[in-house]
N, C-alpha and C positions, 0 to 999 in steps of 0.2 A: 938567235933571240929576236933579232927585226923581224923578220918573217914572222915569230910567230904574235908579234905583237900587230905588226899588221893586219894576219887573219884574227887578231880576236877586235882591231878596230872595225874590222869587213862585217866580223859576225854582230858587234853592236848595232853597226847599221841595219844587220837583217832583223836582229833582234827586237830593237823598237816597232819596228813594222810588223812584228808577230804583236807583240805588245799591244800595239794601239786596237790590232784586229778583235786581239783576246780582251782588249777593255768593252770594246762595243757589246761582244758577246756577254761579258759580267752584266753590263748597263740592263739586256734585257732579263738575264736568269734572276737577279738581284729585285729589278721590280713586277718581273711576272713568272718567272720560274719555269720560263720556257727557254731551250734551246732553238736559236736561229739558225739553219741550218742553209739559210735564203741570205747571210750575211756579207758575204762575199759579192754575189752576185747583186744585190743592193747597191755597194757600194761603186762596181762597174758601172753600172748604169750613170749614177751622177759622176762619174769618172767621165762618161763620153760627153756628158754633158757640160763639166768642166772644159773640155778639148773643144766642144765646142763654142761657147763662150768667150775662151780665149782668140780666136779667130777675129774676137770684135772689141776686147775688151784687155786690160792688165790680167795676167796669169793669177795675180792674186783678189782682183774681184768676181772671177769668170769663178775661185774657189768658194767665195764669200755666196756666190749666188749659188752654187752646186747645194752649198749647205743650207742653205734656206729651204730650197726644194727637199735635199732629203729630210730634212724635218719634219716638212708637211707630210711629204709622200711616206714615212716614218707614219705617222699619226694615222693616216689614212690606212694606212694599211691592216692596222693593229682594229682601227675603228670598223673596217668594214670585212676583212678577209679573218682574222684572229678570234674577234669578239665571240661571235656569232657559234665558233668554233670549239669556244673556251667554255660555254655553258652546255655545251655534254657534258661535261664535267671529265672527258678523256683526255689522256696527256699526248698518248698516239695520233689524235685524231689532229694537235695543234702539228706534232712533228710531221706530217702527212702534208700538210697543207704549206710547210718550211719548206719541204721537202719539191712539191710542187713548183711554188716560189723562185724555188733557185732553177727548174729548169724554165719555166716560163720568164725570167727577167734575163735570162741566161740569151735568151733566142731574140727578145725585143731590141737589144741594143743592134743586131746581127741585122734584122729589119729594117729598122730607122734609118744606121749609120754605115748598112755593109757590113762587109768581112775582113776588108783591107786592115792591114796593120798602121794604125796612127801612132804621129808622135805628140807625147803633151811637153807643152813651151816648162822650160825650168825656171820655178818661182827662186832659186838662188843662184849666188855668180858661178856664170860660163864661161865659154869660147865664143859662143854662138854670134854670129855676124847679125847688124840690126835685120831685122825681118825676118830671123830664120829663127827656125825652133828646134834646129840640129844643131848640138856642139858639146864639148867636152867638159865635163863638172868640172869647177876649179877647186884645190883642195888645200890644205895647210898643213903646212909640213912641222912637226913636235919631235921635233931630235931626227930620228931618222925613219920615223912613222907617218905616212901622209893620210893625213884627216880629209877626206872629202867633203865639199859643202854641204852635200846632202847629207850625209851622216847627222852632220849638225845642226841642221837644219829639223831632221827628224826627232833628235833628242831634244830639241827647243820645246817643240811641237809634243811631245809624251809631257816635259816637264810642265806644260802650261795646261794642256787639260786635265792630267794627275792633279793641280793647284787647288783647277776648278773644279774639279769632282767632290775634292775632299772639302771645299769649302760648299758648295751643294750640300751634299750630306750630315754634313758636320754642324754645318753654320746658319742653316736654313730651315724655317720649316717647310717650306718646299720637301728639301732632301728628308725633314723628319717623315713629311706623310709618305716619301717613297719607300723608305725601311719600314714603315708600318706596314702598309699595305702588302710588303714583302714578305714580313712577318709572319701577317694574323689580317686578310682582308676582310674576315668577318666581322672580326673584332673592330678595323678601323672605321669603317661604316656606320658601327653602334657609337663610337664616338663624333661620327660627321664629317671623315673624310671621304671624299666625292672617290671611291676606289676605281672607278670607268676612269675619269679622266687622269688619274697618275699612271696607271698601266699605259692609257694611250700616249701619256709626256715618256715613260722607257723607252717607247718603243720609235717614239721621237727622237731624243736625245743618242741613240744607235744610229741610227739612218743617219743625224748630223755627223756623229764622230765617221761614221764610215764615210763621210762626202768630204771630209778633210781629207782623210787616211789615202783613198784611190786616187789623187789626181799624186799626191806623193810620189804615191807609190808607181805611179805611171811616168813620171816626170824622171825618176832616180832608172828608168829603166832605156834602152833603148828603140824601144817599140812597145804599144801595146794592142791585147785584141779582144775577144770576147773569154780567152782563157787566162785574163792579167791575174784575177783573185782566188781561181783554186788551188793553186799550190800554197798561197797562202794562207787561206783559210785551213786548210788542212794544218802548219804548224800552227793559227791561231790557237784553233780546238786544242790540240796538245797542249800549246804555252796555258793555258786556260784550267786544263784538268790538269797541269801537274801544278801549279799556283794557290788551285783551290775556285772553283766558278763563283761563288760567293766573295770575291776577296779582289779590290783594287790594284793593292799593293799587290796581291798572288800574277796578277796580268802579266806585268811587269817584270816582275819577276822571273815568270817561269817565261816569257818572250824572249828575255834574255839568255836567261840561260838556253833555251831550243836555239835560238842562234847562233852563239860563239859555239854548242855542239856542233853544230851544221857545218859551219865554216871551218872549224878546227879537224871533222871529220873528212870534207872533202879533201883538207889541204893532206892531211897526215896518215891517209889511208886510201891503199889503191881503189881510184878512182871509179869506179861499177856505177853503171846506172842504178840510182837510189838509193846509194850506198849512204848518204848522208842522212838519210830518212831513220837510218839504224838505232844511232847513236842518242839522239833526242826520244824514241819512242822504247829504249831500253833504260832511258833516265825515267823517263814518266812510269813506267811498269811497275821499276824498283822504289817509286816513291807510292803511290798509288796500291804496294803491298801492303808497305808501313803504315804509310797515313790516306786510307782511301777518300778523304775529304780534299785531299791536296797540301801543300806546305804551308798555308795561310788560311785553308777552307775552315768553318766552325763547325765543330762537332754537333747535330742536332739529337736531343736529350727526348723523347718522349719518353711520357709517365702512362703505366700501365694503369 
């Protein structure tokens, strides 16, 4: 019974991390109905740039500045690579250009910063002797289950901007013109909302979350390189489609759940390479029969 509550505290931890990936992805399908397919590799880049900063600065302003940048570089992106892309009026033609995206961001970090595997400093308690940025997460021990800092660290980190999302949306007219635009951008326009600059605030507000998400996610590991965000990105997309791509709470959700699969699958089935891939992509199958919107996705109703 320990064990297997351990592998499902291991798999929470993975699971947030699919989660947060699979929120960025909602952020942009939700206000431009484009899948990011460049998301990952997005979030590398300000990952190296977190890694770097920290060299000069606390772990947790070296993140603070990461996110700034991908906000901008978010915006920029959407502003000058997307837009331009988006009035062909082709959906192919945005995915072409994602697609692109992730190998050209993919190669730039490899440029700048080499090849070498780096370590990023960890923003919670370690081992780590002063000045080093190598040592052992410290964790807390709940009966005979040990919590990792980062573990917790990570669900902090989901619970706080899950807060802020919903209060964005919910609370805001900000968040109202995003779902409008999301909606019906023709329609928002005839009313006066400025639809160019909400799609380029999605595609902002993704870059940010993903410049939180990668120094995390590089911190909780013990090395990282220019291949730190495809294996995760790959469960994002899953947590994502089986949640429902339209749906917050769906992120989260289905992050979780492709995780404690993951971890439950490695521990409790002979080990094969990729064998864990199995089990999360035969949940999403079977849900994605039933409900091809997702477990949270909204059914959309056109009238003939």
């Amino acid at each position: 019974m320990t064990l297997f509550l351990q592998q499902l505290v291991n798999g929470i931890g993975n699971g947030v991390v699919y989660g947060a990936v699979a929120l960025a992805l909602v952020l942009i399908y939700r206000t431009t109905g484009v899948l990011n397919f460049a998301q990952g590799e997005m979030a590398l880049f300000t990952t190296y740039l977190a890694w770097k900063f920290a060299r000069s600065v606390p772990v947790a302003a070296a993140i603070a500045l990461a996110f700034v940048i991908g906000f901008v570089g978010g915006a920029i992106i959407e502003r000058v690579l997307i837009r331009p892309v988006e009035e062909a009026r082709s959906p192919l033609n945005v995915v072409i250009v994602t697609l692109g995206l992730f190998l050209g961001i993919n190669a730039l970090p490899q440029l700048i910063f080499g090849t070498d595997s780096q370590q990023m400093p960890k923003p919670w308690p370690s081992d780590a002797a002063p000045g080093d940025v190598v040592g052992t997460t410290r964790a807390v021990k709940v009966g005979a289950v040990s919590v990792s800092w980062a573990v917790i660290a990570l669900a902090l980190m989901m619970v706080a901007v899950c807060a802020l999302l919903w209060l964005l949306f919910q609370k805001t007219r900000l968040g109202l013109a995003l779902r409008a635009v999301a909606s019906n951008p023709e329609s928002s326009r005839l009313v006066g909302i400025n639809a160019g600059l909400t799609l380029m605030l999605g595609w902002a507000l993704s870059a940010g979350l993903g410049a939180i998400v990668g120094p995390l996610v590089a911190a909780r590991s013990t090395g990282f390189d220019a291949s730190l965000m495809q294996g995760v990105l790959v469960f994002a997309f899953s947590a994502a489609a089986l949640g429902g791509f339209d749906s917050v709470l769906g992120a989260v959700v289905g992050g979780l759940v492709v995780g404690i699969a993951e971890a439950l699958t490695t521990q409790y089935v002979d080990p094969l390479n990729g064998i864990e891939v199995l089990l999360p992509l035969l949940l999403i199958l079977g849900v994605l029969l039933i409900r091809p919107n997702g477990l949270f996705g909204r059914r959309t109703v056109e009238r003939v």
